[in-house]
Backbone as a ProteinNet text record, in pm:
[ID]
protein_1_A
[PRIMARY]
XXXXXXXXXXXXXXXXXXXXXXXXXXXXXXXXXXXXXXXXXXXXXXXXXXXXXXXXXXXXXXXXXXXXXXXXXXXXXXXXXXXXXXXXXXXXXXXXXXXXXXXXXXXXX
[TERTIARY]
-8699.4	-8797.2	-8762.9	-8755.3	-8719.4	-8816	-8919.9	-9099.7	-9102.2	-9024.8	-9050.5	-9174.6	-9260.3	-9424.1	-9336.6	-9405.8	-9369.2	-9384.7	-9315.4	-9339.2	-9437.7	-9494.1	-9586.6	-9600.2	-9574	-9476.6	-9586.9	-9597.7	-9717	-9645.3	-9722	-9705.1	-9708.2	-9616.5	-9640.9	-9675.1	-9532.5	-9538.1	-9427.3	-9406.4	-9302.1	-9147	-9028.3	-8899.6	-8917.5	-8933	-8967.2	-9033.4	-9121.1	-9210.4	-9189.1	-9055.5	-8989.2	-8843	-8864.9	-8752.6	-8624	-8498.2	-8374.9	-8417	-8354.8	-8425.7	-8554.7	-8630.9	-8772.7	-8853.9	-8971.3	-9087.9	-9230.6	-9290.1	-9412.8	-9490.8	-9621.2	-9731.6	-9780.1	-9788.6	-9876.1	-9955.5	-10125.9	-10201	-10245.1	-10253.8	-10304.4	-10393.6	-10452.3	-10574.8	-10582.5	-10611.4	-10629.8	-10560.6	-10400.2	-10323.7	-10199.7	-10147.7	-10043.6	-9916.4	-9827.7	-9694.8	-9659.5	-9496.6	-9395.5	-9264.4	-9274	-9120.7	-9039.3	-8952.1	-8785.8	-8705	-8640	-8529.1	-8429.9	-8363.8	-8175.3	-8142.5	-8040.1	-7927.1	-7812.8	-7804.7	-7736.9	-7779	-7896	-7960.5	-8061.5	-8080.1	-8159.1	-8291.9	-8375.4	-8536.9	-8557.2	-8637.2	-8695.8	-8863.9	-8921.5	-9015.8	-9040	-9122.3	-9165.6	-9296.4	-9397.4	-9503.5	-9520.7	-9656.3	-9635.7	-9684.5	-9739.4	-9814.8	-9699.1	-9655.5	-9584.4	-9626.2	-9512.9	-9557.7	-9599.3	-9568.8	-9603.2	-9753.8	-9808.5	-9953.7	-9977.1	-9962.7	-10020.1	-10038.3	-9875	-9925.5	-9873.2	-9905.2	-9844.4	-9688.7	-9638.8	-9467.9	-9436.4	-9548.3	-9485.2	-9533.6	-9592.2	-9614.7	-9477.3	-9384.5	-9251	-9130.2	-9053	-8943.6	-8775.4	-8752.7	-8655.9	-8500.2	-8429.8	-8300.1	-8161.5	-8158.2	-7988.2	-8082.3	-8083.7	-8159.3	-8250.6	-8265.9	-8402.6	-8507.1	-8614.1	-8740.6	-8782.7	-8857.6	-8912.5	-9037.5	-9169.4	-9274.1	-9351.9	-9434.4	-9441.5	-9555.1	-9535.4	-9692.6	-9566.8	-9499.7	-9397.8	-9251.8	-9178.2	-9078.3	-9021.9	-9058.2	-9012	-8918.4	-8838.2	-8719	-8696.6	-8692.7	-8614.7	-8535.7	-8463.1	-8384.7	-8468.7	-8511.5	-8587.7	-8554	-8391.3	-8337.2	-8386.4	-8389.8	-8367.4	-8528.5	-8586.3	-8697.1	-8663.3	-8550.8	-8509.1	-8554.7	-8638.4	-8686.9	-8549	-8514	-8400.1	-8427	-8535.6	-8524.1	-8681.7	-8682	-8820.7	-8880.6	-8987.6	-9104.8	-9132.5	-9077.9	-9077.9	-9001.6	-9048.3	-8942.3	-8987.6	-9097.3	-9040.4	-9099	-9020.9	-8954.8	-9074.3	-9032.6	-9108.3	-9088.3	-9204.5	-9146.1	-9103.7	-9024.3	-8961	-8989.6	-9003.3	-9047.8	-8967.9	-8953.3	-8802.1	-8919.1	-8805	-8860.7	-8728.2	-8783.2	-8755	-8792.8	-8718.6	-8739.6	-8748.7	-8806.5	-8861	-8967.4	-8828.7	-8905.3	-8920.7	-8857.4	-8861.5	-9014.9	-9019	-9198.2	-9129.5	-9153.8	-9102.1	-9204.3	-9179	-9293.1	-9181.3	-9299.7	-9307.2	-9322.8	-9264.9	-9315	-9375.3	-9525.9	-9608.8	-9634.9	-9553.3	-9566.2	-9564.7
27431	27386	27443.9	27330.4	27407.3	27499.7	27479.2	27573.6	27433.7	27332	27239.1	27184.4	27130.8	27072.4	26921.7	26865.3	26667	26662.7	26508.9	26439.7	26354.2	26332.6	26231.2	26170.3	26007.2	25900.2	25875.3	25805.7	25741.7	25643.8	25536.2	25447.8	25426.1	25446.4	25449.4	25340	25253.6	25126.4	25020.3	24943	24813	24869.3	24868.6	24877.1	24792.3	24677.1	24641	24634	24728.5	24774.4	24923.3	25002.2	25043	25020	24973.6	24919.3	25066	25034.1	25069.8	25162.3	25335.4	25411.5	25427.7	25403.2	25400.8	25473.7	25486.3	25576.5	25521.9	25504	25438	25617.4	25564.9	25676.8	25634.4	25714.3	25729.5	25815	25755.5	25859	25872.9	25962	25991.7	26076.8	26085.5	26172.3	26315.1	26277.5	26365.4	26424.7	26372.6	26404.8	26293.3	26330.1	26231.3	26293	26161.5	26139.1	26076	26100.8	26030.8	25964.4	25819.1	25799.4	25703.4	25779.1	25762.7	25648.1	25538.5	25456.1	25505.7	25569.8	25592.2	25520.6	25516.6	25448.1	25383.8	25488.1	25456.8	25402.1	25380.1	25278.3	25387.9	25514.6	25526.9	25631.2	25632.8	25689.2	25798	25857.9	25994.6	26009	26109.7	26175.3	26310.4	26308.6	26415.5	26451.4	26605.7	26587.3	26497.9	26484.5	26375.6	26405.9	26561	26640.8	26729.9	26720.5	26815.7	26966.1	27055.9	27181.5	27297.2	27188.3	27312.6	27283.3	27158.6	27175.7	27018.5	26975	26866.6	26740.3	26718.8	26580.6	26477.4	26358.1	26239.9	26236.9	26243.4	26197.2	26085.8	25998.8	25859.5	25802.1	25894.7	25846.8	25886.5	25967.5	26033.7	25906.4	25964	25871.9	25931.2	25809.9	25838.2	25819.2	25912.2	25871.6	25977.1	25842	25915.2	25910.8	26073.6	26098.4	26269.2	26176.7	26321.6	26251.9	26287.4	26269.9	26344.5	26309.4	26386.3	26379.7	26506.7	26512.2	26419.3	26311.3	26284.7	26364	26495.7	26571.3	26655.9	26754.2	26886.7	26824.3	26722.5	26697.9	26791.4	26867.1	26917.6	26850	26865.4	26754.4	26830.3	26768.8	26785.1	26690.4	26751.8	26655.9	26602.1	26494.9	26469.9	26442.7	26475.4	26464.7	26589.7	26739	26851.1	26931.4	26854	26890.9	27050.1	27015	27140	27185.7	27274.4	27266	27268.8	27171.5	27192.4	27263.1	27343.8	27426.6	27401.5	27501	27500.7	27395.2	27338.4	27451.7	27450.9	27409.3	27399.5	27493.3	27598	27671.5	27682.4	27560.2	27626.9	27455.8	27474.5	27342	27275	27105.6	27029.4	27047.6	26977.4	26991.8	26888.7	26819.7	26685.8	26697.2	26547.6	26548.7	26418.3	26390.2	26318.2	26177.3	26052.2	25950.4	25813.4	25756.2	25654.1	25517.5	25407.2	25286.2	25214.1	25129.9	25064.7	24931.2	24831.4	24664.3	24679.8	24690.1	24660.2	24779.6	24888	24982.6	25149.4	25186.9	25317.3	25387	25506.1	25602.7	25761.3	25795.3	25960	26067.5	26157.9	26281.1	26364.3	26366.6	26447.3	26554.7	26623.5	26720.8	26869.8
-4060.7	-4156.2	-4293.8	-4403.7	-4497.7	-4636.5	-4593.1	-4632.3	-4754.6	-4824.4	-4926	-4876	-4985.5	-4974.4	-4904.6	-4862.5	-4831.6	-4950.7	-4959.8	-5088.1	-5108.1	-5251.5	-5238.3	-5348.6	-5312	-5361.6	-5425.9	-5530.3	-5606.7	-5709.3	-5679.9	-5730.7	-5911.8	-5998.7	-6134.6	-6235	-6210.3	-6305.8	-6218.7	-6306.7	-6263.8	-6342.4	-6289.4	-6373.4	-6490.5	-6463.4	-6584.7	-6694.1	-6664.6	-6802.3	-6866.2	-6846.4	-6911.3	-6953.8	-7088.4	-7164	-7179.1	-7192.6	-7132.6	-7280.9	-7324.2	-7387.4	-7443.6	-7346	-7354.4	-7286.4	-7327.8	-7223.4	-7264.1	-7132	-7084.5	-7034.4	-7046.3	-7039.4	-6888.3	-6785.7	-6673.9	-6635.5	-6642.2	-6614.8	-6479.6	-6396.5	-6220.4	-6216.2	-6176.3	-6112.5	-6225.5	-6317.2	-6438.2	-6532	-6430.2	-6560.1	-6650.7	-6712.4	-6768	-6753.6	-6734	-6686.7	-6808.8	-6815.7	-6914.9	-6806.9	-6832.5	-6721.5	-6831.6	-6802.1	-6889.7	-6830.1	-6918.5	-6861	-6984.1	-6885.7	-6995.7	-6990.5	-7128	-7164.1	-6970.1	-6898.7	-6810.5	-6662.3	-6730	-6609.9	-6517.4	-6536.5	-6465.2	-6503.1	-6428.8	-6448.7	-6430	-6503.8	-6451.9	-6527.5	-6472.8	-6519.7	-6502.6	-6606	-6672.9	-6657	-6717	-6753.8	-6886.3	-6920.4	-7031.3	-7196.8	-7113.9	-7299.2	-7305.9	-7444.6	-7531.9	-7447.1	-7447.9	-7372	-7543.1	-7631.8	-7782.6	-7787.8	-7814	-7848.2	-7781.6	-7661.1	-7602.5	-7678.7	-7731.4	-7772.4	-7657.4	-7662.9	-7555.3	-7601.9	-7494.3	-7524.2	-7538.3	-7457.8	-7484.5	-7603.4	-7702.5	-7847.9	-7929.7	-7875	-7918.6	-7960.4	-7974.9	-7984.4	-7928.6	-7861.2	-7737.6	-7806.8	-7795.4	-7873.4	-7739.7	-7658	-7533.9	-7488.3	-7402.5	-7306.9	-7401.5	-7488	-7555.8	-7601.8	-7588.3	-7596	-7704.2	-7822.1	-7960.1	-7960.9	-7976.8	-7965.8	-8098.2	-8115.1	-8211.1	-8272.3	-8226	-8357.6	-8461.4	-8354.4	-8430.5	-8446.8	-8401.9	-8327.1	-8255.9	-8210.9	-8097.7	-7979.4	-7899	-7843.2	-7702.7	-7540.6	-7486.9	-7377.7	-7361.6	-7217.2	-7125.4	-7124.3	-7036.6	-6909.5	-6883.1	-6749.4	-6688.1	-6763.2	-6727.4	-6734.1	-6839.3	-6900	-6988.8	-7030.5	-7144.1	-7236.1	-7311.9	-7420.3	-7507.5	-7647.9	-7701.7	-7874.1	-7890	-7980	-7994.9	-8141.4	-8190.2	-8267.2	-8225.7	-8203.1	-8059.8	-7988.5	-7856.1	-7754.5	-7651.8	-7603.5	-7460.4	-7442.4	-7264.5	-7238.9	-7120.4	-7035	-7037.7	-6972.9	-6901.5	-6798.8	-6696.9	-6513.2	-6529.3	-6472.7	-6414.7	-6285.2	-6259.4	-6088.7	-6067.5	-5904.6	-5890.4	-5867.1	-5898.4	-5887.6	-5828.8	-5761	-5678.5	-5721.2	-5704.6	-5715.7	-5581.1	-5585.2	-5443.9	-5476.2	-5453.1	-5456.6	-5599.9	-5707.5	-5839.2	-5882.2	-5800.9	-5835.4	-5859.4	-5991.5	-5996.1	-5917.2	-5853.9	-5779.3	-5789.2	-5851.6	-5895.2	-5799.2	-5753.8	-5644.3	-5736.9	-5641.4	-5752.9	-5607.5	-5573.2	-5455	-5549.4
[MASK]
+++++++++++++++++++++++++++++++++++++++++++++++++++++++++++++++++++++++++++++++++++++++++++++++++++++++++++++

């Protein structure tokens, strides 16, 4: 047994309603999500408030694979959830995500 929580798949959005360097806002059970389509075809997410002062990311602007806070610009990898300088210095969580029948779904474990 490897002590990891199960996963738990949740249903986010459609592939197609995130455009290829883009990010769409998902809200779940009280909180908000950010999910990423890279340049290289594939998805991820994130939490979705700025970790400097809680702004929405998906009000940001997406340039590769970095994500810019639109209050401070603050910036990170949204593959890694890196913080990539100030005013921003500590990470996003990223949580892994799956496609299935054209339906992104998020592990929110």
């Amino acid at each position: 047994m490897s002590g990891a929580p199960a996963a738990i798949w949740v249903a986010a959005c459609a592939a197609d309603d995130v455009e290829r360097e883009d990010v769409v806002r998902f809200d779940h059970d009280g909180r908000t999500y950010a999910i990423y389509h890279s340049p290289d075809d594939a998805y991820y997410a994130t939490d979705g408030l700025c970790t400097h002062e809680e702004a929405h990311l998906a009000e940001g602007f997406v340039s590769g694979t970095i994500i810019e806070c639109p209050k401070h610009n603050g910036r990170f990898d949204y593959r890694t959830g890196e913080a990539k300088g100030a005013p921003v210095c500590v990470n996003l969580k990223i949580y892994p995500v799956k496609i299935e029948a054209g339906r992104i779904f998020i592990d929110l474990a």
